[in-house]
C-alpha positions in Angstrom: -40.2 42.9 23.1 -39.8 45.9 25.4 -40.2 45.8 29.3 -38.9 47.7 31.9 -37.2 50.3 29.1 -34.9 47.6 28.2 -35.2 46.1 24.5 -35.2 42.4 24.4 -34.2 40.8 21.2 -35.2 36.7 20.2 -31.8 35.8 18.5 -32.2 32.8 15.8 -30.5 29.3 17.6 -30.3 28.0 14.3 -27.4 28.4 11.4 -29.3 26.3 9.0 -33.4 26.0 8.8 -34.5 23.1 6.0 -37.9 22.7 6.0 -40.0 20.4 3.8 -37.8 20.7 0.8 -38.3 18.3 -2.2 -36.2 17.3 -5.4 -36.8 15.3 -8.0 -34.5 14.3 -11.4 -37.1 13.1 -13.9 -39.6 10.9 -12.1 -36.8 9.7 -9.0 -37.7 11.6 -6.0 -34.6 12.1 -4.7 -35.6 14.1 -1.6 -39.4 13.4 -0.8 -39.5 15.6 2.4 -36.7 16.9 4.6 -36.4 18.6 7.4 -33.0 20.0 9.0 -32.3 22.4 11.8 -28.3 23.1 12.9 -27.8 25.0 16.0 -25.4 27.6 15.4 -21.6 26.6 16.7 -22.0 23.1 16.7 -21.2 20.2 14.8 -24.3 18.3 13.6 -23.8 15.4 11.7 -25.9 13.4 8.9 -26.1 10.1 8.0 -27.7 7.7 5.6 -27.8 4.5 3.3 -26.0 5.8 -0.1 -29.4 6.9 -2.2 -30.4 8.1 1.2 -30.3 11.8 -0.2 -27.6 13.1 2.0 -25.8 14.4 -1.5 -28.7 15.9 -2.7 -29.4 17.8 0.1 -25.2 19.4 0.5 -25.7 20.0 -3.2 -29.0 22.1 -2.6 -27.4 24.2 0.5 -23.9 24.5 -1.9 -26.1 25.9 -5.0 -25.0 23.1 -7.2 -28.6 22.1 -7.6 -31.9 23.9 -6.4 -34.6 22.7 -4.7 -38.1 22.2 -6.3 -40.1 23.2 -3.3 -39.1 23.9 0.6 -37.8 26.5 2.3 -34.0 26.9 3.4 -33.0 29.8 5.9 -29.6 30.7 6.9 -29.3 32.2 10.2 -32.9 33.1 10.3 -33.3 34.8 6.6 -34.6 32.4 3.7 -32.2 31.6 0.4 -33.0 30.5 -2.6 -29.6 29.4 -4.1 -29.0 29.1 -7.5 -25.5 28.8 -7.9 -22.0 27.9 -5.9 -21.1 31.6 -6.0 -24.5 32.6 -4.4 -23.7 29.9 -1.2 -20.1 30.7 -1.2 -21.3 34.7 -0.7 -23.6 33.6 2.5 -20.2 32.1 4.1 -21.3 28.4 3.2 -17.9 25.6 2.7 -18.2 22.3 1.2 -15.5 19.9 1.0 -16.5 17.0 -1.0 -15.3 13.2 -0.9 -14.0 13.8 -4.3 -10.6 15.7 -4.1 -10.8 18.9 -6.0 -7.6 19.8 -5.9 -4.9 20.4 -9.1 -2.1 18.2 -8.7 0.4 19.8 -10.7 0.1 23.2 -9.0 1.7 23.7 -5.4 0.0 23.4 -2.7 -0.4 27.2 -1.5 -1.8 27.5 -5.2 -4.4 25.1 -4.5 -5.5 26.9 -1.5 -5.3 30.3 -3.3 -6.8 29.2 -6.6 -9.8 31.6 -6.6 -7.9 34.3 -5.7 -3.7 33.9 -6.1 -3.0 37.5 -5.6 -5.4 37.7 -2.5 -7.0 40.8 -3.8 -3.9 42.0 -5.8 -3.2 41.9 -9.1 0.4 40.6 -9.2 1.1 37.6 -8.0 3.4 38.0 -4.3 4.6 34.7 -4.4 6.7 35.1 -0.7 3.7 36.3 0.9 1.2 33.5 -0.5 3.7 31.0 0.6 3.8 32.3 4.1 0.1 32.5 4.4 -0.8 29.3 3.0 1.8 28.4 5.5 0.1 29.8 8.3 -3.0 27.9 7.2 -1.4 25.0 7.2 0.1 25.6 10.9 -2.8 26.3 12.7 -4.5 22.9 11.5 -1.6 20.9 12.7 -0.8 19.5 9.3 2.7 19.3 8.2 2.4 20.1 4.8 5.1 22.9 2.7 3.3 25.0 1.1 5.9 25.0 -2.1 5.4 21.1 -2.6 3.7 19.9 -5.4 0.4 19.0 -4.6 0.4 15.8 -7.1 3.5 14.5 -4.7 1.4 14.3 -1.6 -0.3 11.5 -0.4 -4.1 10.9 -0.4 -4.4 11.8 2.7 -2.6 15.0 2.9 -4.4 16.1 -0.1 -7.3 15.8 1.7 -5.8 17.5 4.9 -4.7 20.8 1.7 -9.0 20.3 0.5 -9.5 21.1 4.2 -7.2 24.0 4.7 -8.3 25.1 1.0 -11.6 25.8 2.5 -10.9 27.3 6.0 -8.7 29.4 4.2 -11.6 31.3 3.1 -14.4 33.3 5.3 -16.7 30.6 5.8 -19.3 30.2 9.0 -21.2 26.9 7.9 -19.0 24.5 6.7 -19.9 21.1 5.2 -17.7 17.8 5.2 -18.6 14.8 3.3 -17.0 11.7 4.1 -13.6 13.8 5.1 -12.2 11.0 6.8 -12.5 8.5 4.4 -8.7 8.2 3.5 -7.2 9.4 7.1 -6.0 7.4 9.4 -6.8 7.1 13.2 -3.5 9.6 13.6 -4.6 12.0 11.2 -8.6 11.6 12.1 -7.9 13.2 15.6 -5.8 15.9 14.2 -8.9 16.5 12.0 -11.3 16.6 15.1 -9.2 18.9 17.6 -9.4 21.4 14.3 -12.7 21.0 14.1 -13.4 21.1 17.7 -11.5 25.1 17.5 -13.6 26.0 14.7 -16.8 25.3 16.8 -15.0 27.2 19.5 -14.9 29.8 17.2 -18.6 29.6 16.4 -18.5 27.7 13.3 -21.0 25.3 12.2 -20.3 22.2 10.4 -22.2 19.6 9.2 -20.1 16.2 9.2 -21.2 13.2 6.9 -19.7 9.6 7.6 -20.4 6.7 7.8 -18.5 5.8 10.6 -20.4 5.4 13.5 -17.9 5.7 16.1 -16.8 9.3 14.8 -20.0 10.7 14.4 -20.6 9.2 18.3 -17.0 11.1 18.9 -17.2 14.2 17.2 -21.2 15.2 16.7 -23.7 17.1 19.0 -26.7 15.9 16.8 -27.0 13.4 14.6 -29.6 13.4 11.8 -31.0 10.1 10.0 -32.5 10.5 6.3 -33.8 7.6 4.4 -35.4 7.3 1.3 -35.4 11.3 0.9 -36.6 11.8 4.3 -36.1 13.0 7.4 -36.4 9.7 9.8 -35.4 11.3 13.4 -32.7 13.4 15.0 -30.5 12.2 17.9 -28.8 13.1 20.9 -25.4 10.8 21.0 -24.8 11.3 24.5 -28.4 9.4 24.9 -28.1 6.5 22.1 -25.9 4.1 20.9 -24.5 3.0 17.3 -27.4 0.0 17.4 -30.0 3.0 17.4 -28.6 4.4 14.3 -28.5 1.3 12.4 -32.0 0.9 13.5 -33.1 4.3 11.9 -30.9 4.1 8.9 -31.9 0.3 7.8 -35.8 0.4 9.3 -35.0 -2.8 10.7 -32.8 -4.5 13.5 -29.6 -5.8 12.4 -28.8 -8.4 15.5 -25.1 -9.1 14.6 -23.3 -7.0 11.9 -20.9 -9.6 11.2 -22.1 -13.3 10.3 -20.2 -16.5 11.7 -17.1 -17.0 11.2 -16.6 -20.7 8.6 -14.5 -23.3 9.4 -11.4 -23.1 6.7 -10.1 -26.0 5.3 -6.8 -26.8 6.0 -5.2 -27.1 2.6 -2.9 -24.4 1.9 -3.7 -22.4 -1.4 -0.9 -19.9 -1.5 2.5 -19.2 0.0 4.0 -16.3 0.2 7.9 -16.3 0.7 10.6 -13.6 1.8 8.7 -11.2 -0.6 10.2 -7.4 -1.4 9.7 -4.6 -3.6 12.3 -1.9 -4.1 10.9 0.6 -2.3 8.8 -0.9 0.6 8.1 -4.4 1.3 11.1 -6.6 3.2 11.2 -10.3 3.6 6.8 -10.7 4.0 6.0 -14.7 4.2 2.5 -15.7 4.7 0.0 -18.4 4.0 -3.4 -18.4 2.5 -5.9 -21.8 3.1 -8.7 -23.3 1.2 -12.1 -21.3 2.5 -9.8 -18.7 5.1 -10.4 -15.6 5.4 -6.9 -13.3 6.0 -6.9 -9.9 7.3 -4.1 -7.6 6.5 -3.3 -4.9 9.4 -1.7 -1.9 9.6 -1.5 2.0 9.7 -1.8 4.1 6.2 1.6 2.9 4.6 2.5 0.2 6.2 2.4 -1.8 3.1 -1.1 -3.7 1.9 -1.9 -2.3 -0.9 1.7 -3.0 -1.6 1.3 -6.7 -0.9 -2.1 -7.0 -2.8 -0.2 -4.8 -5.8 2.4 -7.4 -6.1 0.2 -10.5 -6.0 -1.7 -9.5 -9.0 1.1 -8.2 -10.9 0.8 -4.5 -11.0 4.2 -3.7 -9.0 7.8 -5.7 -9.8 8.7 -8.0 -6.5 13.0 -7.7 -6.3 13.1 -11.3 -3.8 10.5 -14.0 -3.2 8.3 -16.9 -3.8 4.9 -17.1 -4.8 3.4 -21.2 -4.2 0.3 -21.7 -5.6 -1.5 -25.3 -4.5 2.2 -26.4 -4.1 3.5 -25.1 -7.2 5.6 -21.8 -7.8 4.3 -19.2 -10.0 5.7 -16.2 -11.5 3.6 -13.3 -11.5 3.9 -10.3 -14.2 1.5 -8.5 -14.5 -2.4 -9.0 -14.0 -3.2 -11.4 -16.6 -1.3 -13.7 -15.1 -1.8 -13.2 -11.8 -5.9 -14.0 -13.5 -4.3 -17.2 -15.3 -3.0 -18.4 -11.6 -7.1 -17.9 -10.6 -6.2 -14.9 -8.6 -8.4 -11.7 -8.5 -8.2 -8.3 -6.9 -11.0 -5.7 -5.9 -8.7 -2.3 -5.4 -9.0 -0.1 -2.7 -10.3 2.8 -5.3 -13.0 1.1 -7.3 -14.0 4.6 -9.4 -10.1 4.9 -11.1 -9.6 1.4 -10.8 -12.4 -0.9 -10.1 -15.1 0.1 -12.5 -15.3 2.0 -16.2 -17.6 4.5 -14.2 -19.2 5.8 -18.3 -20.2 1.9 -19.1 -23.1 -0.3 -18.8 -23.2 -2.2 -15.8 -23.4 -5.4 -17.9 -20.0 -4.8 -19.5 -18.6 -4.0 -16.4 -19.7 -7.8 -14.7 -18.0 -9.2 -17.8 -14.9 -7.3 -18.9 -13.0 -9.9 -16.5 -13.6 -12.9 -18.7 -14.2 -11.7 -22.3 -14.1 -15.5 -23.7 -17.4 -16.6 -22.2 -19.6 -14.0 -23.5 -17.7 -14.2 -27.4 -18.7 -15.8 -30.4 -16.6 -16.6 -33.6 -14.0 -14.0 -34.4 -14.2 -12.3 -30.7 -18.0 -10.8 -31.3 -19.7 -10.2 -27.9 -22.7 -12.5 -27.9 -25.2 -9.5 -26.0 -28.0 -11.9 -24.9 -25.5 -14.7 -23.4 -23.3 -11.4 -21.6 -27.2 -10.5 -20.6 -27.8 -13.5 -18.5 -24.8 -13.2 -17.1 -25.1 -10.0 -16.1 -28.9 -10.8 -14.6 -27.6 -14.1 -12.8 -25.0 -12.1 -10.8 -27.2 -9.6 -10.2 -29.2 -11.1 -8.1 -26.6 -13.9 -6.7 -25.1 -10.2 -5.2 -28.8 -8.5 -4.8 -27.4 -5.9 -7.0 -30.2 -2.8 -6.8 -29.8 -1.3 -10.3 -32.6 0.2 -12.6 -31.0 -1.7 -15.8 -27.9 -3.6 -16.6 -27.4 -1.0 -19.5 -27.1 1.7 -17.1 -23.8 2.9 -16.6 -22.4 1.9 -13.4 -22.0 5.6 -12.3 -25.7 5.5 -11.7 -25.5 3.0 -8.8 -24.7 3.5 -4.9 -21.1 3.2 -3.8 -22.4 0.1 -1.9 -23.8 -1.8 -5.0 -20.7 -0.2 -7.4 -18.8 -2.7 -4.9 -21.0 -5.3 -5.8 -20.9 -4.8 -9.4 -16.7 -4.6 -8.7 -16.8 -8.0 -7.0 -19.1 -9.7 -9.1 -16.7 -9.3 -12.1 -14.2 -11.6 -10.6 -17.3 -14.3 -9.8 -17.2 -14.3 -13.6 -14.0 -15.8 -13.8 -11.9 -18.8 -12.9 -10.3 -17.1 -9.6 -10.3 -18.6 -6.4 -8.4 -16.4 -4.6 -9.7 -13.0 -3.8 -7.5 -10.2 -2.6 -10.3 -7.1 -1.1 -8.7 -3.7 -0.4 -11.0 -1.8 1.6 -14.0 -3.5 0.6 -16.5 -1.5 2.5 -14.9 2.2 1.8 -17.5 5.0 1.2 -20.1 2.0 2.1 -23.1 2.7 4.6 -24.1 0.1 7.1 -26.7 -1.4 5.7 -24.5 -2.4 3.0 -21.6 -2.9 4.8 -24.0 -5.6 6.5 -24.3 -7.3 2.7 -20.8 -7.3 1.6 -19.7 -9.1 4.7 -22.1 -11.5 3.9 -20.8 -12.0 0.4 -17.6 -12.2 2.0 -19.0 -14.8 4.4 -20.4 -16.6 1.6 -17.3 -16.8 -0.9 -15.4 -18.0 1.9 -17.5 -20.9 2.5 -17.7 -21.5 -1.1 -14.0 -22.2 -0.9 -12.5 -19.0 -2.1 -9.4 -18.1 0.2 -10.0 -13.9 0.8 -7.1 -11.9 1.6 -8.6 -9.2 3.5 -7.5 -5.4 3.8 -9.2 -2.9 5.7 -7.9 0.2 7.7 -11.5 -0.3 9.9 -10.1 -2.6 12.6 -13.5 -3.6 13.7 -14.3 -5.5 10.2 -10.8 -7.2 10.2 -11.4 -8.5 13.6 -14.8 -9.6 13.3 -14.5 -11.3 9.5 -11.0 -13.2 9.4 -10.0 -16.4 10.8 -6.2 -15.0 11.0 -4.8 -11.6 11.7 -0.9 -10.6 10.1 -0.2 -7.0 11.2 2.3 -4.6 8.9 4.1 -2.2 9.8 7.0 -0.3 7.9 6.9 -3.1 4.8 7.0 -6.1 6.9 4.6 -8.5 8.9 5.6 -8.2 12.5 2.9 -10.3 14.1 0.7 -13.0 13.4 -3.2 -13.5 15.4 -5.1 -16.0 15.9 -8.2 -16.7 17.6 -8.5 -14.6 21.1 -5.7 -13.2 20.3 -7.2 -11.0 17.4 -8.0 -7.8 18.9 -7.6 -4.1 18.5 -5.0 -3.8 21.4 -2.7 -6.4 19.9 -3.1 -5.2 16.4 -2.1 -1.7 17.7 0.9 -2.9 19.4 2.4 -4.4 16.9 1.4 -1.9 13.9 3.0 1.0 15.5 6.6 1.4 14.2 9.4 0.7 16.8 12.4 3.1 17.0 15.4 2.4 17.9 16.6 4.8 21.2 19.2 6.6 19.4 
């Protein structure tokens, strides 16, 4: 437009245009119609049920898959991508929830791999170290650059999958679930970085299924459901209830259902227990129909307790009372003999045989129901097992013979759970029940939870989300450093206390 001899020219707002694109595998309609518009330098995030089609749709814009119909413009010119290296050439980063990283290699290799001699063609092992170093730096993440990747923790690999992808030249960057294995600590080191990148003009899309971060860290927030598109928010002008609202299609009054009243026998003991490396002098109890929450910061010691209980890690001291009576615990079979059962904090490596039927997986935890003579499964009884925890857990699958990769991370959890429902257990340790879990499933796990307990299983509870280990258990111990420093009850169970007494104390030197 031309006025006055001065040209004026209409700059695009928008770093990503998505308009009424579709996919299908086979006859599922995986994206029915969406529609996506990012303003340029800010942080726009997207959430969903799993299924929603939130995958599909970073898959698309990455080139991993392409899109039947639709148009997709970046910065105002269309793209039709049809492979990683086409998205990766128009400036476009995606760090999926899966670590992509090689453990064995160091961890400026990792960030390098494309490219080790950064455009040379011998290797300058100094200088890769002091750039990855760099890198490393400017996020805030204390990471050497020489240690062995495989040595880190889960969360600082995921801090290297970050820096692996900042490290190139990227404009749009895309984060699914990023903070799934951070903790609070290490969440807000993620947010100032990603609060400089905007800064710096960036764009990044941010999936979660935390509520409160995408309230914290978003400037729009998009709601898909069933493939579509089902509105686009402002946060400073809604709440978390009008998310939930968009993302179920119905209102969920109360997240959480009513706390039962335990019984007051006491199912298990725990005495003066202590591993080698970690654990020192932990003593709690467990009652008939309770519900007990584990608290803590990332390595405080948990998973540690729940590792020992079903016989995976070697306890050096302690007792172990079960209905009065000690125990010795081994390994897992017979921590299963003593009835008790454990959902792990990782269900793909060590919950669930991801390649197998869904049936096999409900039943691998008690083999000797579903045998005949001479150890044959007998398919039609292991069947209607299957089919009778499947809906007791409102399990939604397309068959029990598909494999169990197939299903949402919500109803994978189900699938997890309803293996030990199968058996004689009636103690249930959960590690992180909800992980990777949208709301609306979130809202049926507690409820199984809920229901168990009033069943009369006893539920040891871990969870790194305060909010559900507030709001689900009828006592509170809080970790920190390998031992329980503080027991809550009642009022007293709240995020202030449990933060007091999970940060470590240090002596004044």
């Amino acid at each position: 437009m031309k006025g006055d001899n001065v040209e004026v020219y209409t700059v695009n707002p928008y770093a990503i245009e998505v308009h009424q694109v579709k996919k299908s595998f086979g006859g599922v309609h995986a994206l029915k119609s969406i529609n996506l518009k990012v303003h340029t330098g800010t942080i726009h995030a997207i959430i969903g049920e799993n299924g929603a089609g939130k995958s599909t749709l970073m898959k698309i814009l990455s080139g991993i898959y392409t899109k039947d119909s639709g148009k997709i413009f970046i910065h105002g010119e269309e793209k039709n991508f049809t492979s990683p290296i086409h998205s990766k050439e128009n400036h476009i980063g995606i760090i999926y929830q899966e670590l992509a990283l090689s453990p064995d290699l160091s961890v400026a290799e990792n960030i390098f791999l494309d490219d080790l001699g950064m455009g040379n063609r011998m290797i300058r092992w100094k200088k890769l170290n002091e750039h990855a170093g760099r890198i490393l730096d400017e996020l805030g993440f204390p990471i050497n650059p020489r240690t062995r990747t495989g040595n880190l923790s889960i969360a600082y690999q995921q801090m290297v999958e970050i820096a692996k992808s900042l490290a190139k030249d990227v404009n749009i960057l895309i984060l699914d679930e990023p903070s799934a294995v951070l903790s609070g600590k290490e969440v807000a080191m993620l947010f100032t970085q990603l609060r400089k990148l905007k800064a710096r003009g960036v764009t990044i899309i941010y999936i979660s299924h935390r509520l409160e971060e995408l309230m914290a860290i978003a400037d729009e927030i998009t709601v898909i459901k069933d493939g579509e598109t089902i509105v686009t928010l402002d946060p400073a002008s809604c709440n978390e209830e009008d998310i939930i609202t968009h993302m179920v299609g119905r209102k969920i009054e109360t997240l959480y259902p009513e706390k039962n009243i335990p019984g007051d026998e006491v199912v298990l003991e725990v005495k003066h227990l202590a591993t080698r490396t970690l654990l020192q002098d932990v003593t709690f109890t467990l009652h008939k129909g309770e519900i007990v929450g584990l608290a803590g910061l990332i390595g405080a010691g948990r998973t540690e307790i729940a590792r020992c209980l079903f016989g995976i890690d070697k306890m050096t001291t302690g007792t172990i009372i079960k209905n009065g009576n000690k125990i010795s615990i081994n390994n897992p079979s017979q921590a299963m003999s003593h009835g008790i059962g454990l959902v792990p904090e990782s269900r793909k490596e060590q919950g669930a045989i991801l390649v197998r039927p869904i049936r096999e997986n409900m039943t691998l935890s008690n083999l000797k129901i579903v045998s005949r003579l001479f150890g044959f499964i007998h398919r039609r009884h292991e069947q209607h097992i299957s089919q009778m925890l499947r809906q007791k857990l409102n399990i939604k699958l397309g068959s029990i013979e598909d494999a169990i990769a197939s299903l949402s991370g919500g109803n994978q959890q189900k699938v997890v759970i309803a293996k030990w429902l199968n058996t004689e257990c009636n103690i249930l340790i959960l590690d992180e029940p909800t992980r990777g879990v949208d709301v609306g499933s979130k809202v049926e796990i507690y409820n199984i939870i809920h229901q168990l307990a009033e069943r009369g299983y006893s539920i040891l509870l871990i969870s790194s989300e305060m909010v559900e280990v507030i709001n689900l258990s009828h006592r509170v111990y809080v970790m920190s450093e390998g031992q329980i420093t503080k027991e809550l009850v009642g009022e007293a169970i709240s995020e202030q206390n449990i933060m007091r007494y999970a940060i470590p104390k240090r002596n004044a030197a």
